[in-house]
C-alpha positions in Angstrom: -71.4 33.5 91.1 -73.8 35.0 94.0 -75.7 32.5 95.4 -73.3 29.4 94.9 -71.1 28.0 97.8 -67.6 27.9 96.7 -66.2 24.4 97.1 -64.0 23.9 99.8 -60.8 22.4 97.7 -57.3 21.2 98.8 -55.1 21.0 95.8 -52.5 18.4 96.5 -49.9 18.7 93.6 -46.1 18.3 92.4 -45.5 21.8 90.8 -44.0 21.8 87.4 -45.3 24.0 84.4 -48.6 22.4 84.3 -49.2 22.8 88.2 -48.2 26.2 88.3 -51.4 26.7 86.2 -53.7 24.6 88.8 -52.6 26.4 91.6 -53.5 30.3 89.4 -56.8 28.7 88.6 -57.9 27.6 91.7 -56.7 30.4 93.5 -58.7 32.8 91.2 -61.9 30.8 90.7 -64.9 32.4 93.0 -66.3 28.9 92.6 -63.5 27.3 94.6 -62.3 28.2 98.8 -59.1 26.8 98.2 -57.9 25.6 102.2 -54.3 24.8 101.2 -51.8 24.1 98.8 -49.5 20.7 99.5 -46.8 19.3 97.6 -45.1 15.7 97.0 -42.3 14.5 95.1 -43.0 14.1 91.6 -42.5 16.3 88.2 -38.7 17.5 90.8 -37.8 16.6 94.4 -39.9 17.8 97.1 -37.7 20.6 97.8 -38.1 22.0 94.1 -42.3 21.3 94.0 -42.9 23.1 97.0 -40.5 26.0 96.2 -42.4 25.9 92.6 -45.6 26.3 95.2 -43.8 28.8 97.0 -43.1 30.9 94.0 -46.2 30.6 92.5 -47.4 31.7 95.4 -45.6 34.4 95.2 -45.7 36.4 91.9 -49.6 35.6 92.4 -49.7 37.3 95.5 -51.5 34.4 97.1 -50.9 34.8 100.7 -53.8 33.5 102.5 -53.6 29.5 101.6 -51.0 27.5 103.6 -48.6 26.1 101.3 -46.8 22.5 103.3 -44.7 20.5 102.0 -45.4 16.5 102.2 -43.9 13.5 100.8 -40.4 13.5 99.1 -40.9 9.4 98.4 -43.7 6.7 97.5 -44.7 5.0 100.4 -43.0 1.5 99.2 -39.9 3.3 98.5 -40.0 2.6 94.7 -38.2 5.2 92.8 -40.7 6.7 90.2 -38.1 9.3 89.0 -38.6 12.9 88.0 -39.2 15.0 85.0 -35.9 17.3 84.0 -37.0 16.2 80.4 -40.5 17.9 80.3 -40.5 20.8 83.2 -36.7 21.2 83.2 -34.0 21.0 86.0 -36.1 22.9 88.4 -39.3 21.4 87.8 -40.2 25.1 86.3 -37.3 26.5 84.0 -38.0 29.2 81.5 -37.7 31.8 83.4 -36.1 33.4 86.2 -38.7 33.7 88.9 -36.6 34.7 91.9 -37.1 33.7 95.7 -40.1 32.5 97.0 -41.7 35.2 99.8 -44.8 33.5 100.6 -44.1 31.1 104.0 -43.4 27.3 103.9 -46.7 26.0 106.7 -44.2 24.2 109.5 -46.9 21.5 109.3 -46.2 18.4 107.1 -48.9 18.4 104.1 -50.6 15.7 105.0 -51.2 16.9 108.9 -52.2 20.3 107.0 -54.7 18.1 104.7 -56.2 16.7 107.8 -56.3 19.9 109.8 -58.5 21.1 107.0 -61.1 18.0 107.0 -61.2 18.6 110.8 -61.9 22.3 110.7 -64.9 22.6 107.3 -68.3 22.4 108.1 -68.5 21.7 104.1 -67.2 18.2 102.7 -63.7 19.0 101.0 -62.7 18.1 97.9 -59.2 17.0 97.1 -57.4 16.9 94.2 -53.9 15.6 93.6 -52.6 16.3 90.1 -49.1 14.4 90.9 -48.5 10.9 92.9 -50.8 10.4 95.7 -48.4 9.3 98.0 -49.6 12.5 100.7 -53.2 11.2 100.1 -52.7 7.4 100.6 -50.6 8.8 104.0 -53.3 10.7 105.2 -56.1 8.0 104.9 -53.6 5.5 106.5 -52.5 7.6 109.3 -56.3 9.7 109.5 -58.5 7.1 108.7 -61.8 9.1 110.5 -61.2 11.6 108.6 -62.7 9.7 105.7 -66.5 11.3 106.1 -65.3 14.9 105.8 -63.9 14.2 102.1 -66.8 14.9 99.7 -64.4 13.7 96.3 -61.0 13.4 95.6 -60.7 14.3 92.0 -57.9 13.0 90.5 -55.3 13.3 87.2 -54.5 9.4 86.2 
């Protein structure tokens, strides 16, 4: 792709079986400069969507995108529930993928989101793939932040 700009993308997502493959995908495309992976409740609790990040991460030796965790609940506190049904009781069984070695960001997702938009020279496109509790967060809380989003591109 010489010649095109990649897109500056921040994939915001809740990693189960069909995350896992957004994450690989983004990471590999030349079309996308993926800024940082961040996760939210969703398909498992927090905890197990951003280790499913962090092990992703990991046996796709993607090391130089910040992985942060965000928010383990809707902002209203309604329970949405997650998904042992479809992606199992990890959010990713079916296969034993060991311990994460990729490291957790200290910053919470959405200050890493923001970060980002402060930082490009290029509008950044966003795209959540699971609730979009870090995204309504981060245009509460970062409201002039707004401009430096070209898209959010969303599953729903």
């Amino acid at each position: 792709m010489s010649g095109v700009t990649p897109t500056p993308l921040v994939l915001d997502c809740d990693p189960g079986h069909d995350d896992m493959v957004a994450i690989l995908l983004a990471a590999a495309s030349p079309a996308i400069d993926l800024k940082a992976i961040t996760t939210v409740a969703g398909n498992g609790t927090l905890e197990q969507t951003t280790r499913n990040a962090l092990l992703t991460c990991t046996h796709a030796q993607i090391r130089d995108v910040p992985v942060a965790a965000g928010c383990a609940e809707p902002l209203l506190g309604v329970d949405v529930g997650t998904a042992p049904a479809v992606h199992g009781e990890s959010g990713m069984d079916g296969a034993d993928l060991g311990e994460p070695d990729v490291p957790l960001d200290p910053r919470h997702g959405v200050d890493l989101i923001a970060d980002v938009l402060r930082t490009t020279t290029q509008p950044v496109t966003i795209i959540p793939t699971g609730p979009l509790t870090n995204i309504a967060l981060l245009l509460r809380r970062y409201p002039e932040l707004r401009e430096a989003i070209g898209e959010i591109v969303l599953m729903g």
